[in-house]
Backbone as ProteinMPNN parsed JSONL, in Angstrom:
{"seq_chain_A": "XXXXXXXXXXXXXXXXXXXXXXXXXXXXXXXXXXXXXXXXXXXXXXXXXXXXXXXXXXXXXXXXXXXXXXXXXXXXXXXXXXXXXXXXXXXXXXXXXXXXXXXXXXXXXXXXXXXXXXXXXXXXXXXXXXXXXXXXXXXXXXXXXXXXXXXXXXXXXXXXXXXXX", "coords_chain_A": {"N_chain_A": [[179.459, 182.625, 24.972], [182.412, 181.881, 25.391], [185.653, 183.507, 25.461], [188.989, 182.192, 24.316], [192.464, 182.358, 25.748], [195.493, 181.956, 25.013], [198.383, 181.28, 26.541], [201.781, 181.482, 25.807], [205.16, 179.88, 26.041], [207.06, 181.397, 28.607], [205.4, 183.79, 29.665], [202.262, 185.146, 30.408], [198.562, 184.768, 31.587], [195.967, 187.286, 32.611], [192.618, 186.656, 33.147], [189.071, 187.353, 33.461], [185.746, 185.556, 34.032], [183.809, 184.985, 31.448], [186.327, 183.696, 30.274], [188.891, 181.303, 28.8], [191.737, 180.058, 29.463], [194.844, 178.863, 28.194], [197.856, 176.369, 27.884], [199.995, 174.865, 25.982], [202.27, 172.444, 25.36], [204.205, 172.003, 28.525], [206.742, 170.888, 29.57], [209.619, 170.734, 31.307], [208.718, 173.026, 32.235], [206.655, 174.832, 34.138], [202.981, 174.898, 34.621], [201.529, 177.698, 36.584], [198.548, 178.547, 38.423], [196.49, 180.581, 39.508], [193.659, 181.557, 40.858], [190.994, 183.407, 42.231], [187.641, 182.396, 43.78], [185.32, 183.657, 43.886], [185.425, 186.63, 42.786], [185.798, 185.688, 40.578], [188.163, 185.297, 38.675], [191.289, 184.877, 37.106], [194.55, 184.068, 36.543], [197.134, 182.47, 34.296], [200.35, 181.182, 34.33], [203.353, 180.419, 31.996], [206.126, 179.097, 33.429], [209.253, 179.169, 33.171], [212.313, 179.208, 34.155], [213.581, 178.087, 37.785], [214.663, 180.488, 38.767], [215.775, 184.085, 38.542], [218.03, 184.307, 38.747], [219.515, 182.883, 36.8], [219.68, 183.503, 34.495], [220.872, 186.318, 32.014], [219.279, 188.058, 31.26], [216.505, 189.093, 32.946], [214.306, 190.837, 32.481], [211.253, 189.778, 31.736], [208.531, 188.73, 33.168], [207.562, 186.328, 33.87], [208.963, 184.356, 33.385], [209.999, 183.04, 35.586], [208.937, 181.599, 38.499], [208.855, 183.599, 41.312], [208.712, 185.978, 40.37], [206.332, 185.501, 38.23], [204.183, 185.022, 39.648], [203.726, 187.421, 41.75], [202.972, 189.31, 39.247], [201.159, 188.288, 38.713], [199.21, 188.247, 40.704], [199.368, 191.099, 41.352], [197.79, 191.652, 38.512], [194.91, 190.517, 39.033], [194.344, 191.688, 41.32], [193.776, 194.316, 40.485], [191.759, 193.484, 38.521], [189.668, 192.776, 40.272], [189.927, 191.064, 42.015], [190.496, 189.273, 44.697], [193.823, 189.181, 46.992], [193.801, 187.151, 48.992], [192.001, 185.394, 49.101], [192.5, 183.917, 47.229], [193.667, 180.412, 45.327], [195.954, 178.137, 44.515], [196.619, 176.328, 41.772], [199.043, 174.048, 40.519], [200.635, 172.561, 37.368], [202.83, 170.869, 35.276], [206.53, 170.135, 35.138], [208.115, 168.86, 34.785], [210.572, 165.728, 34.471], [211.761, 165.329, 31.78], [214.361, 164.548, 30.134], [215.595, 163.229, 31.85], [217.51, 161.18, 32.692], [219.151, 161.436, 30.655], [220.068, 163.628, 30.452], [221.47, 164.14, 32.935], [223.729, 162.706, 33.131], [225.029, 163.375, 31.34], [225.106, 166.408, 31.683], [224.896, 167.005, 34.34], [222.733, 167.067, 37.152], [222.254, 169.628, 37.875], [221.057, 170.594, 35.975], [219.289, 168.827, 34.964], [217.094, 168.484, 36.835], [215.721, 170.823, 36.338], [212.855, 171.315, 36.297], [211.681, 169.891, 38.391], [212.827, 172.177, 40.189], [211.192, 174.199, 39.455], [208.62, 173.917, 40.028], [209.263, 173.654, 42.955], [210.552, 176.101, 43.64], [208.009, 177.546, 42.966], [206.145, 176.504, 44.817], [207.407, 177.161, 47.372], [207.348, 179.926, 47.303], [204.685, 180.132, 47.372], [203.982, 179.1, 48.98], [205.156, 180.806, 51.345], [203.652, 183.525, 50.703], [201.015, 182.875, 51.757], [199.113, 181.486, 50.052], [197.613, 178.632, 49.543], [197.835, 175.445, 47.8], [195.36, 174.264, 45.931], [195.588, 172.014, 43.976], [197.355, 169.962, 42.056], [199.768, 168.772, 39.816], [202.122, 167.587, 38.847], [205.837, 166.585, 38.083], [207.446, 163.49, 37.468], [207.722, 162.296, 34.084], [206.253, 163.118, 31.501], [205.198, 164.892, 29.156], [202.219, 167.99, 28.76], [199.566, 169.879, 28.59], [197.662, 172.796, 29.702], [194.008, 173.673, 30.493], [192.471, 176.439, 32.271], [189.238, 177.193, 33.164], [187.498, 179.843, 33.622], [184.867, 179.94, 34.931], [184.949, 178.989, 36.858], [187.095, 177.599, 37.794], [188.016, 175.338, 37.191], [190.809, 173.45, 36.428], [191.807, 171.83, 33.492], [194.255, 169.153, 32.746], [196.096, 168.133, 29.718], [197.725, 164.702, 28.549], [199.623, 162.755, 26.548], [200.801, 160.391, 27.515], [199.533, 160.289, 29.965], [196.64, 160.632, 29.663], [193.965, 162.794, 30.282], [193.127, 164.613, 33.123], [190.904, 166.65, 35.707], [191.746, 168.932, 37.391]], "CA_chain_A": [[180.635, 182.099, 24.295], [184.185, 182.272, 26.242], [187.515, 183.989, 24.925], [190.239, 181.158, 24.575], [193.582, 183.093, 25.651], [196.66, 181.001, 24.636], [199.502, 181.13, 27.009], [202.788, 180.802, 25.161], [206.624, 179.838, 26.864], [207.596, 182.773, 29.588], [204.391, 184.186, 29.367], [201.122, 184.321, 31.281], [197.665, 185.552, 30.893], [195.214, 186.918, 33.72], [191.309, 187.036, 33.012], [187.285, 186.349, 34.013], [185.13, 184.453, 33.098], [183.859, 183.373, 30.161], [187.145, 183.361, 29.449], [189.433, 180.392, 29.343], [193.266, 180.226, 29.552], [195.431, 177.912, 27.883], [198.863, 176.673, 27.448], [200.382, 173.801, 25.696], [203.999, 172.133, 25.648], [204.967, 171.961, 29.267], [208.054, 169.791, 30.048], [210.061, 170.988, 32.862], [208.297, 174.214, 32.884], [205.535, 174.836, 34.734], [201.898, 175.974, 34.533], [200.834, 178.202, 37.71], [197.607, 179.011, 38.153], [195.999, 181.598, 40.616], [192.384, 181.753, 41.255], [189.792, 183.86, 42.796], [186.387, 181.766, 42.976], [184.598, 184.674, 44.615], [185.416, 187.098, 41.66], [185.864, 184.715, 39.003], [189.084, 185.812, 38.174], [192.322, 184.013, 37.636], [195.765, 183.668, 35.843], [197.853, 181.441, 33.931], [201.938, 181.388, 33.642], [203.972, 179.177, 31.877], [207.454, 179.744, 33.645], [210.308, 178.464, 32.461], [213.43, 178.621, 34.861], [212.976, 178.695, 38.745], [215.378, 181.803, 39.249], [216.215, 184.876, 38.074], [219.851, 184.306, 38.783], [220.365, 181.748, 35.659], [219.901, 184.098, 33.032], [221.401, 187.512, 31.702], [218.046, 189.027, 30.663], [215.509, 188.957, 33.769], [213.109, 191.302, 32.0], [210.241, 189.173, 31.674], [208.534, 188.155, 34.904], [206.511, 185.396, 33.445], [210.133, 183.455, 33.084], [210.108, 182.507, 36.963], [207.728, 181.292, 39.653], [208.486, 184.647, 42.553], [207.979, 186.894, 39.349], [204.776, 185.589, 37.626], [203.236, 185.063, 40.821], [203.746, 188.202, 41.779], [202.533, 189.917, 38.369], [199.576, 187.829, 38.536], [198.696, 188.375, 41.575], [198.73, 192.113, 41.492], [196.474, 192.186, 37.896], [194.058, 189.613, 39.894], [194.013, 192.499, 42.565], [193.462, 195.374, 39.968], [190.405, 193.16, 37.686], [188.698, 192.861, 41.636], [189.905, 189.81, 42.914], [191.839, 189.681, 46.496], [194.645, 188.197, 47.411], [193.235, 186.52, 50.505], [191.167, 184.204, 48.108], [193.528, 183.028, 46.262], [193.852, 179.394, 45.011], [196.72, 177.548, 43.45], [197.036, 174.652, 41.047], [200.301, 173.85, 39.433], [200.841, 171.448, 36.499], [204.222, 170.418, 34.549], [207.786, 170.522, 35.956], [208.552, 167.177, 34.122], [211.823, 165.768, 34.072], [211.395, 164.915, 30.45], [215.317, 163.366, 29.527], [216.13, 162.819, 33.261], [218.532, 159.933, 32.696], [220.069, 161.749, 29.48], [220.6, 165.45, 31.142], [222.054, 163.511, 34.319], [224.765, 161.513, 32.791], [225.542, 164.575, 30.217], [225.006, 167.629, 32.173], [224.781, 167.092, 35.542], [221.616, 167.441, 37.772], [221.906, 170.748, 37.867], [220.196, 171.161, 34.722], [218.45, 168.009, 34.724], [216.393, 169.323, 38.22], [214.706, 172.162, 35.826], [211.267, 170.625, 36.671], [211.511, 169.859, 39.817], [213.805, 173.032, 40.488], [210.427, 175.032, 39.167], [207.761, 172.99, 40.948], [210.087, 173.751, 44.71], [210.343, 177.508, 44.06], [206.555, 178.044, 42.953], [205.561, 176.157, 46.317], [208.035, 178.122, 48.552], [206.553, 181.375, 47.092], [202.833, 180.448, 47.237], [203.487, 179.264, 50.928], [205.43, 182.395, 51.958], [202.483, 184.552, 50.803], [199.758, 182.541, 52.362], [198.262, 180.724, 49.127], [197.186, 177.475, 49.628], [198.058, 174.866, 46.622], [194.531, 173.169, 46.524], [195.91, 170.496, 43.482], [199.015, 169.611, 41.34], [199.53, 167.308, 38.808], [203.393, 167.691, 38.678], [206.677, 165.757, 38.086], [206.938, 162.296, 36.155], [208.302, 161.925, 32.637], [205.595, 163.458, 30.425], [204.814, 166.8, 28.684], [201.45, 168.263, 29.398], [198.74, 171.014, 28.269], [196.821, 172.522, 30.411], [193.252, 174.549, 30.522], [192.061, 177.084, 32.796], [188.314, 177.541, 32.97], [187.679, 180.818, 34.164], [183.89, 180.114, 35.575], [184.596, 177.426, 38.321], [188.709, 177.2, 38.516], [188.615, 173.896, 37.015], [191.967, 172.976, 35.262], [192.367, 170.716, 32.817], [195.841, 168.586, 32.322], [195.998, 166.633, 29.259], [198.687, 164.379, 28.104], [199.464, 161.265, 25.956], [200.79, 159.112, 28.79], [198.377, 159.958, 31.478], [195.117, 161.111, 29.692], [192.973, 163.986, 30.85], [193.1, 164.854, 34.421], [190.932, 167.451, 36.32], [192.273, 169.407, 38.948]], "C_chain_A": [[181.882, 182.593, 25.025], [185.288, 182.644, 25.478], [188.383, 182.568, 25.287], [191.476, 182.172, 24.344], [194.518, 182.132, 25.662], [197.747, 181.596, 25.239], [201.0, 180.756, 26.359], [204.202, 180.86, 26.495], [206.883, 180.9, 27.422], [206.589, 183.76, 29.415], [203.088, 184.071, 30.549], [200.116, 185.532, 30.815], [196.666, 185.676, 32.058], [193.587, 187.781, 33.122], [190.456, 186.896, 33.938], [186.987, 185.556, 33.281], [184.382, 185.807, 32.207], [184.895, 183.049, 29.401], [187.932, 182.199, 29.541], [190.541, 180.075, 28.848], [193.807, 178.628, 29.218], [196.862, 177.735, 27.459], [199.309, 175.302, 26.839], [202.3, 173.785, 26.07], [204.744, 172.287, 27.104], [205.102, 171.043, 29.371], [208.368, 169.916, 31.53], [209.184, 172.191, 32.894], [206.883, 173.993, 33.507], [204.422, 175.712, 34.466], [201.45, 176.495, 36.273], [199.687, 179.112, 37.413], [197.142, 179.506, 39.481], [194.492, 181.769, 40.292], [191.544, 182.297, 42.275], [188.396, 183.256, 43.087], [185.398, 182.928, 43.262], [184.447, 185.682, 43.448], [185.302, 186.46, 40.332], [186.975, 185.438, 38.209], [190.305, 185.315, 38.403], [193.578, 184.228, 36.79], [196.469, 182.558, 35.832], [199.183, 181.558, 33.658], [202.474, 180.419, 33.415], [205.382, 179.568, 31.904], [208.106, 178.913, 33.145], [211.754, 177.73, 33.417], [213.185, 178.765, 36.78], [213.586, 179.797, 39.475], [215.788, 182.459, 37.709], [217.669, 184.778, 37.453], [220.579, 183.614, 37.459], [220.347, 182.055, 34.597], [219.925, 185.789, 33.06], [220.277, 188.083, 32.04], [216.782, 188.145, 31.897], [214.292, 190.08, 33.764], [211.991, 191.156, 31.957], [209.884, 188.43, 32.392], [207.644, 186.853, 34.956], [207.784, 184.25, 33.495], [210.125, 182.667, 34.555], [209.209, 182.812, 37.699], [207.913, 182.977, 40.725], [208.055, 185.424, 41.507], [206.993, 187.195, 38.63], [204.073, 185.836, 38.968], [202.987, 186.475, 41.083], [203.251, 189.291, 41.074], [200.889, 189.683, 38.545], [198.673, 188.353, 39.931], [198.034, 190.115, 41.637], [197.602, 192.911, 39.766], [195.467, 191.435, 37.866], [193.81, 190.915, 40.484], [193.311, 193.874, 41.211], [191.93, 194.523, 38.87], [189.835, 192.899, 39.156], [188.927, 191.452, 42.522], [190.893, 190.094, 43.832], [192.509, 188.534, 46.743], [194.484, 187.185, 48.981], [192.535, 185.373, 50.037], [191.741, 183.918, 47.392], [193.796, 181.679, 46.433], [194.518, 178.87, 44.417], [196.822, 176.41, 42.829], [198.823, 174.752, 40.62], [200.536, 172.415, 38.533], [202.229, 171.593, 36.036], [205.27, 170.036, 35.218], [208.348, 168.617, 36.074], [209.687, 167.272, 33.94], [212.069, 164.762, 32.932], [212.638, 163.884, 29.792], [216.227, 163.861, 30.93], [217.714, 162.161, 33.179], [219.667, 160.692, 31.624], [221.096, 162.941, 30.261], [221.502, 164.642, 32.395], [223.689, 163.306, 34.057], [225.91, 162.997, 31.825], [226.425, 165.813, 30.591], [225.263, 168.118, 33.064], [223.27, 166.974, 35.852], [221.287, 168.671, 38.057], [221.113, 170.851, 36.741], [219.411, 170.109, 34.381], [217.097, 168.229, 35.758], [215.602, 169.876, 37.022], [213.175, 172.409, 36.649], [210.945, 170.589, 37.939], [212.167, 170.89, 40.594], [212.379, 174.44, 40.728], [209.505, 174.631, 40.036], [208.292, 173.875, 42.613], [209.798, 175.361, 44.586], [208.705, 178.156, 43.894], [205.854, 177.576, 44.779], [206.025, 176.756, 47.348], [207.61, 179.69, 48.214], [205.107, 181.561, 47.644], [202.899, 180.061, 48.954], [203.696, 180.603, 51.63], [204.153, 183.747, 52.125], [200.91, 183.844, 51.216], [198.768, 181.38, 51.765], [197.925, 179.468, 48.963], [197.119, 176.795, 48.186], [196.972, 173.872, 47.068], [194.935, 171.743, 45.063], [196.926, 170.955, 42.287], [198.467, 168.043, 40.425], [201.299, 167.89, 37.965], [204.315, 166.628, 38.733], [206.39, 165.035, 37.467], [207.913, 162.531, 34.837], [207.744, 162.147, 31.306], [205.433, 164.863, 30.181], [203.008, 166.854, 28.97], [200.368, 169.46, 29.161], [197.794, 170.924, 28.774], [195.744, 174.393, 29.88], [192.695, 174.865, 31.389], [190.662, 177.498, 32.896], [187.865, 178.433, 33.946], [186.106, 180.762, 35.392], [183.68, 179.583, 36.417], [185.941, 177.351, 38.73], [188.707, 176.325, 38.097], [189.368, 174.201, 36.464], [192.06, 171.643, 34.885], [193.588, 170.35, 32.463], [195.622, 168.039, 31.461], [197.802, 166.513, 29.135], [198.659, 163.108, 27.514], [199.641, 160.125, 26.82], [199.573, 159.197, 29.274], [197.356, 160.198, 31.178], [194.646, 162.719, 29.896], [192.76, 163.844, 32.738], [192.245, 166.204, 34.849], [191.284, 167.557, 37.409], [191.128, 170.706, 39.105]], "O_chain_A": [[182.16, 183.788, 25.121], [185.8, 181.762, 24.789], [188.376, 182.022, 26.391], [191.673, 182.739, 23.269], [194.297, 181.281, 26.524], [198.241, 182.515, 24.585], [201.319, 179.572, 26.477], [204.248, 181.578, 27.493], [207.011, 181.757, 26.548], [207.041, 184.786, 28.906], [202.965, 183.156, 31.362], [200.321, 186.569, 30.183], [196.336, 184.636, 32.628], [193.421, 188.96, 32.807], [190.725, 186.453, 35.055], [187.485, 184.979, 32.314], [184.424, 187.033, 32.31], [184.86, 182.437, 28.334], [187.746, 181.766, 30.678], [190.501, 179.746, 27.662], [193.416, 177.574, 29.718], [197.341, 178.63, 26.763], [198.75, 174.409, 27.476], [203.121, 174.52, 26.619], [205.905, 172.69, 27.023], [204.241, 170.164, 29.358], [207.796, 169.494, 32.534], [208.838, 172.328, 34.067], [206.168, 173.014, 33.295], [204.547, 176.899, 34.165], [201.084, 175.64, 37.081], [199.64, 180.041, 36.608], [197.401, 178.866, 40.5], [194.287, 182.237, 39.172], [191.37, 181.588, 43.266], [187.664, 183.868, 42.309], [184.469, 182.88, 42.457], [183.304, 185.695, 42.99], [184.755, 186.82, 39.29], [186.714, 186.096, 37.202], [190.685, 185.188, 39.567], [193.147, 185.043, 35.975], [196.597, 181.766, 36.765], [199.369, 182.121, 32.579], [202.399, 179.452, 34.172], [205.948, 180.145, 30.975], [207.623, 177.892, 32.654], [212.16, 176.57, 33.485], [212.486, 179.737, 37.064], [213.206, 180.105, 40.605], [215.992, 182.017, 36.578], [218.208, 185.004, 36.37], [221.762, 183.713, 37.131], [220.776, 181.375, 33.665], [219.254, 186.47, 33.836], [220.213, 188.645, 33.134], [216.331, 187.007, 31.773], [213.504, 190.247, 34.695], [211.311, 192.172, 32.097], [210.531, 187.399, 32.576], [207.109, 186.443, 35.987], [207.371, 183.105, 33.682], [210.29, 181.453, 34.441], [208.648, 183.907, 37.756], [206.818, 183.532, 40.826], [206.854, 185.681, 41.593], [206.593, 188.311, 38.296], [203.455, 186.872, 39.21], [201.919, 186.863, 40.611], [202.988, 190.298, 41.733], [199.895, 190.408, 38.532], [197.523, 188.789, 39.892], [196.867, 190.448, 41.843], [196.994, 193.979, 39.705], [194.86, 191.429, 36.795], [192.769, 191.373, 40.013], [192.124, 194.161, 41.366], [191.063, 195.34, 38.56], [188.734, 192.617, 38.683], [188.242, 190.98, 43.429], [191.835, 190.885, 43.795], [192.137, 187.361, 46.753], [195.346, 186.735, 49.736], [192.557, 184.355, 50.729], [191.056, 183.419, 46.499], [194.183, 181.391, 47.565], [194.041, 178.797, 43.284], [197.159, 175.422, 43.481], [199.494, 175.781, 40.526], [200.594, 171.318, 39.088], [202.825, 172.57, 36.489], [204.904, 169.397, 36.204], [208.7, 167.748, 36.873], [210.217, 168.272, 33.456], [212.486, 163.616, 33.095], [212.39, 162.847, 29.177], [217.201, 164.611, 30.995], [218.774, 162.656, 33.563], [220.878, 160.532, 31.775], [222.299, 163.039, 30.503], [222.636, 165.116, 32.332], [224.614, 163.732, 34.748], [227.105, 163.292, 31.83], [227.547, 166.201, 30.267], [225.729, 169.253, 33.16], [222.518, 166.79, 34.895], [220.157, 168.935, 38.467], [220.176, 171.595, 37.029], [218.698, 170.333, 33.403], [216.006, 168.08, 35.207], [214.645, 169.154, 36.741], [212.67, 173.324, 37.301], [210.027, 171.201, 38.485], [212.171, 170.642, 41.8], [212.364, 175.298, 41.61], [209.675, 175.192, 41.119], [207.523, 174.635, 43.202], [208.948, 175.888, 45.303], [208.287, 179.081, 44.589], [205.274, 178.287, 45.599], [205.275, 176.973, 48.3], [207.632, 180.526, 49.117], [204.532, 182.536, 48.126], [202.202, 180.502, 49.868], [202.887, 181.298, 52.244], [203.85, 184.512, 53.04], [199.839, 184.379, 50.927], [197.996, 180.642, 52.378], [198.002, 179.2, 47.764], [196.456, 177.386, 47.333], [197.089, 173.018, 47.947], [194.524, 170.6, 45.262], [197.135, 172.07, 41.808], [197.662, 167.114, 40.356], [201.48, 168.407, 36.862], [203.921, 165.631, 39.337], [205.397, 165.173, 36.752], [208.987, 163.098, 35.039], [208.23, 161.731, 30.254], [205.547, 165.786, 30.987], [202.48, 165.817, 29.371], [200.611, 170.229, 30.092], [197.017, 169.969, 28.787], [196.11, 175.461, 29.389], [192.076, 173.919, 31.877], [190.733, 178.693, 32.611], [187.779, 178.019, 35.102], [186.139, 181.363, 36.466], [182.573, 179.474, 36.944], [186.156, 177.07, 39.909], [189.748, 175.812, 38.508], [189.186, 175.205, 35.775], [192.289, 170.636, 35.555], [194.196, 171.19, 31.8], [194.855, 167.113, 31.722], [198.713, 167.311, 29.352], [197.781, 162.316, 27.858], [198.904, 159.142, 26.902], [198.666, 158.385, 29.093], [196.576, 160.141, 32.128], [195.316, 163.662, 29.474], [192.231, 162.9, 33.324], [192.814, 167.178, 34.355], [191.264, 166.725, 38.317], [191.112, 171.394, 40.126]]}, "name": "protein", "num_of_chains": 1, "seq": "XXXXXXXXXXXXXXXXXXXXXXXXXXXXXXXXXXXXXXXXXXXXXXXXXXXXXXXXXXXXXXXXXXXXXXXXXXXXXXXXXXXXXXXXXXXXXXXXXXXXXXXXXXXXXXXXXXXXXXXXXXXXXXXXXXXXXXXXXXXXXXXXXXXXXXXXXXXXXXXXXXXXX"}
């Protein structure tokens, strides 16, 4: 029987198997996921903004792509998995009221999604990590599951269905 760990907003969660990681409600934010297949050991973050710089309180390292990564990565390295085997998915980073935020706001704050998406990929290249699948951008929200004994991730969503990556 597998542990279901629930991922909530600025948050992330790193296990084994039989366990299996989950997060619902991503929009613009993003799910990054890090995998071991060799250990069977992986993490899930659901970041929120793609810098530090855009908010007071940078306490919580789960809030942005260089910071989860980074967390995850080193309690991946401490449950036995190596950073040399590492695998990335990323899901969300939806620009959910595109047209609204645009016209309103600017693009600065309509970006979010695609702002999060750019810095997770310029991190995971910098350190070597190969993004073997995505299921990013678009106009929908998105919950995704982590299955700790193979790396599959599941995307669902009402537009697009069920997707594995």
């Amino acid at each position: 029987m597998s542990l279901e760990i629930v991922v909530k907003i600025a948050d992330l969660a790193v296990a084994r198997e039989p366990s299996v990681i989950t997060t619902h409600g991503l929009g613009s934010c993003l799910a990054i996921v890090l995998y071991d297949p060799q250990a069977r050991v992986g993490g899930l973050a659901h970041v929120m903004l793609p810098s530090p710089d855009l908010v007071r309180d940078q306490g919580n390292p789960a809030k942005f792509p260089v910071t989860a990564i980074a967390s995850m990565m080193a309690e991946i390295e401490r449950m036995g998995g190596s950073r040399f085997r590492l695998q990335a998915k990323l899901a969300g980073g939806a620009r959910m009221f595109g047209a609204l935020l645009a016209s309103s706001k600017g693009a600065n704050t309509a970006n979010i999604g695609t702002r999060n998406v750019q810095e997770a990929r310029a991190e995971l290249e910098r350190l070597g990590i190969p993004i073997v699948a995505e299921d990013t951008g678009s106009d929908y929200g998105r919950s995704v599951e982590l299955l700790l004994s193979n790396g599959t991730v599941l995307v669902r969503s009402f537009k697009a269905g069920l997707r594995e990556l």
